[in-house]
C-alpha positions in Angstrom: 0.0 0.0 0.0 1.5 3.8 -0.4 0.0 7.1 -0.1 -0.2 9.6 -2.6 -1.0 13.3 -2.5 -3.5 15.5 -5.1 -2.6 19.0 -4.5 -4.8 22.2 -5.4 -5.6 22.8 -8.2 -3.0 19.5 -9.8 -6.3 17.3 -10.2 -6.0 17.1 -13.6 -5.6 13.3 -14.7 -6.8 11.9 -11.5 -10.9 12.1 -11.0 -10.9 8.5 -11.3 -9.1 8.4 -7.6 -11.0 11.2 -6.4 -14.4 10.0 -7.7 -13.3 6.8 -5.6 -12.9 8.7 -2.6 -16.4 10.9 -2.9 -17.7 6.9 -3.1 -15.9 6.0 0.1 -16.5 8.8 1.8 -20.2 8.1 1.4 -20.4 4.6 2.0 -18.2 5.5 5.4 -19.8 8.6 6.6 -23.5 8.1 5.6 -23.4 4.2 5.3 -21.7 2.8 8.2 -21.4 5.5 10.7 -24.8 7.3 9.9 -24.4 10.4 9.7 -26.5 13.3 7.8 -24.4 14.3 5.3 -25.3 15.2 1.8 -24.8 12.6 -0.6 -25.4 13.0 -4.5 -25.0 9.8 -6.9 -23.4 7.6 -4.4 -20.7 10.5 -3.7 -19.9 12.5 -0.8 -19.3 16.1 -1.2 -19.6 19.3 0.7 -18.7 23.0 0.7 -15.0 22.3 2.1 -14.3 20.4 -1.0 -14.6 23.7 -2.9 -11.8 25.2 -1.2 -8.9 23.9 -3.6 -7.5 21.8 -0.4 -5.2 18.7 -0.9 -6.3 15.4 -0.6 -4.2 12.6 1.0 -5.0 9.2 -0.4 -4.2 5.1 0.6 -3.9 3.3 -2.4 -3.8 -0.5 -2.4 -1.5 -2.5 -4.3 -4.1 -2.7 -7.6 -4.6 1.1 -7.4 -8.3 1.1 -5.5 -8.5 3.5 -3.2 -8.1 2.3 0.6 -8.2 5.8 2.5 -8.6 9.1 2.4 -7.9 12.9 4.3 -8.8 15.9 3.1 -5.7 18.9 3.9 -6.6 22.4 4.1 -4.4 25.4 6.0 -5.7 26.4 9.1 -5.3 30.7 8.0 -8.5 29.9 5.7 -11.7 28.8 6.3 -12.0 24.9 7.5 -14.4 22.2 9.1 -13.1 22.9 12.5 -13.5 26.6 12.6 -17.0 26.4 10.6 -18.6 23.6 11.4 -17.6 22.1 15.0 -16.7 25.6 16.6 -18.2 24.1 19.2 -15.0 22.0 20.0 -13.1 25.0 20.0 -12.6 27.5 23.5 -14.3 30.6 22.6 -15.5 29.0 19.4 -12.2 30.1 17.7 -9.6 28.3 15.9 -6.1 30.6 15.9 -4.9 30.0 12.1 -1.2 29.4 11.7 1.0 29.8 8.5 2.3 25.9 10.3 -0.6 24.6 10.8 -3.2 22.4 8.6 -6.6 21.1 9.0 -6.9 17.3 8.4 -10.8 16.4 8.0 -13.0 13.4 6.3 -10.6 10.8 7.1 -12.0 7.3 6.6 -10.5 4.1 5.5 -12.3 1.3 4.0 -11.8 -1.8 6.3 -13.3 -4.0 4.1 -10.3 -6.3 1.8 -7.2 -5.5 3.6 -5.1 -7.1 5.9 -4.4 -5.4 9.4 -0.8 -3.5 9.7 1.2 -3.3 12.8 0.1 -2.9 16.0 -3.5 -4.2 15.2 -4.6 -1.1 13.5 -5.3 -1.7 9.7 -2.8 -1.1 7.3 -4.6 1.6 5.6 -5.0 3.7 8.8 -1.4 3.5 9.5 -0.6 4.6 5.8 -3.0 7.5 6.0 -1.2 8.7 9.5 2.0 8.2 7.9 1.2 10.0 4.5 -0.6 12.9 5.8 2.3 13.5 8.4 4.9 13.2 5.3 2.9 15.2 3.3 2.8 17.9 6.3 6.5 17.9 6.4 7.3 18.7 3.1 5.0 21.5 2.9 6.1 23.0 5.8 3.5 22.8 8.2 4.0 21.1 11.8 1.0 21.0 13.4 -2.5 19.8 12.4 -5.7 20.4 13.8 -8.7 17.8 13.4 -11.8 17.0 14.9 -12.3 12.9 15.9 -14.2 11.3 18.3 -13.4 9.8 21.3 -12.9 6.0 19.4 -10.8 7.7 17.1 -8.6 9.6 19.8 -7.5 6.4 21.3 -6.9 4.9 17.9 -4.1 7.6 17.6 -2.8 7.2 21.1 -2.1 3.4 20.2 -0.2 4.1 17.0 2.0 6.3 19.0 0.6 9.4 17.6 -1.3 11.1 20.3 -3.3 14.3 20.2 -3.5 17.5 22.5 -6.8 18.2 22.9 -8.1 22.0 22.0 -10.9 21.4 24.0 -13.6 19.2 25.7 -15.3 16.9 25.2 -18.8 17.4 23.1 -21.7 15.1 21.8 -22.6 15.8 18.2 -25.3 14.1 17.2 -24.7 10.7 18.2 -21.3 10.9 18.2 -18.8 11.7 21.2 -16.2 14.0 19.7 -13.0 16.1 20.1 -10.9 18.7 18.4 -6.9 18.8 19.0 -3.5 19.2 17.5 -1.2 16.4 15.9 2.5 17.1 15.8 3.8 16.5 12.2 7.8 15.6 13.2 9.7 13.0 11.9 9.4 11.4 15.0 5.4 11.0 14.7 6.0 9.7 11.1 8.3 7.0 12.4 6.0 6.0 15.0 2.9 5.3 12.8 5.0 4.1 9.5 3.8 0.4 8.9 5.5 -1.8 7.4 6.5 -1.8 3.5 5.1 1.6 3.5 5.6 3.8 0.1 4.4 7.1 -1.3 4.7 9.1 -3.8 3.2 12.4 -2.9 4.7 14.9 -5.8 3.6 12.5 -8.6 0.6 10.2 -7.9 -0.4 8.1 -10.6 -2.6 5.3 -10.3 -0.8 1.8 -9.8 -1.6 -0.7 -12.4 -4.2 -3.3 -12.0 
């Protein structure tokens, strides 16, 4: 499995991948966890997506897409700031020029074999991408919103979160916002094994 990057405005060539992950974000975030988010032709879509932000993706070994994050900079608007201000003390996210906003991550746990330390492969790939990814771009902190499942899911893969705020119930769900450190250090914590990306030049493995 390796991660990939589509930057901004560089989507040209690659809908098929990010077509795939409007599919999987659906089937994740209105199939199996429920929630009430808008969902057009079997793909998931909302007003973030209209930003220009960079997406950070799993891809599996024939090219199918396995996981997906969604990067935007924390000195624009963002989910966190918009949408679950509620997380936030006083409602406000501070923007940084270091910072990023990491939002829709899912993984599809459905074909793949589970990577080290008992979390899927896929999950670990996403961490490790999106941390990569991070690095290179200069940023060294990103913010997200999770829930509490999700927090602990970090803590065991050696990447844990400083939490922004408390703890809040939204919707059904039990949720969070906090800051991940993007260090080298984090991204050899979470780096499974035979992990590969190519996050200037994605292109879709062959079949």
């Amino acid at each position: 499995m390796r991660a990939i990057a589509i930057d901004a405005n560089e989507h040209g060539g690659l809908g098929s991948l990010l077509d795939e992950m409007h599919q999987l974000r659906a089937r994740v975030f209105a199939g199996r966890l429920g929630w009430r988010v808008k969902i057009e032709y079997g793909r998931e879509r909302d007003e973030y997506d209209k930003l220009n932000p960079a997406y950070i993706l799993a891809l599996t070994d024939g090219g199918d897409v396995a996981g997906c994050a969604r990067l935007l900079p924390t000195t624009g608007p963002t989910m966190l700031s918009q949408t679950f201000r509620q997380l936030l003390p006083g409602g406000q996210l501070r923007g940084k020029s270091t910072a990023v906003e990491s939002s829709r991550f899912c993984v599809d746990t459905r074909g793949e074999g589970r990577g080290g330390r008992f979390l899927h492969e896929a999950t670990l790939t996403m961490f490790a991408g999106i941390i990569e990814w991070s690095i290179s771009n200069g940023f060294d902190e990103i913010a997200t919103a999770t829930d509490v499942r999700f927090e602990r899911i970090l803590q065991r893969a050696g990447w844990p979160m400083t939490r922004l705020g408390g703890v809040e119930l939204i919707g059904e769900t039990m949720s969070v916002a906090g800051i991940l450190p993007a260090d080298q250090a984090s991204f050899e914590r979470v780096c499974p094994p035979g992990y590969r990306s190519d996050l200037r030049r994605p292109q879709r493995a062959a079949a």
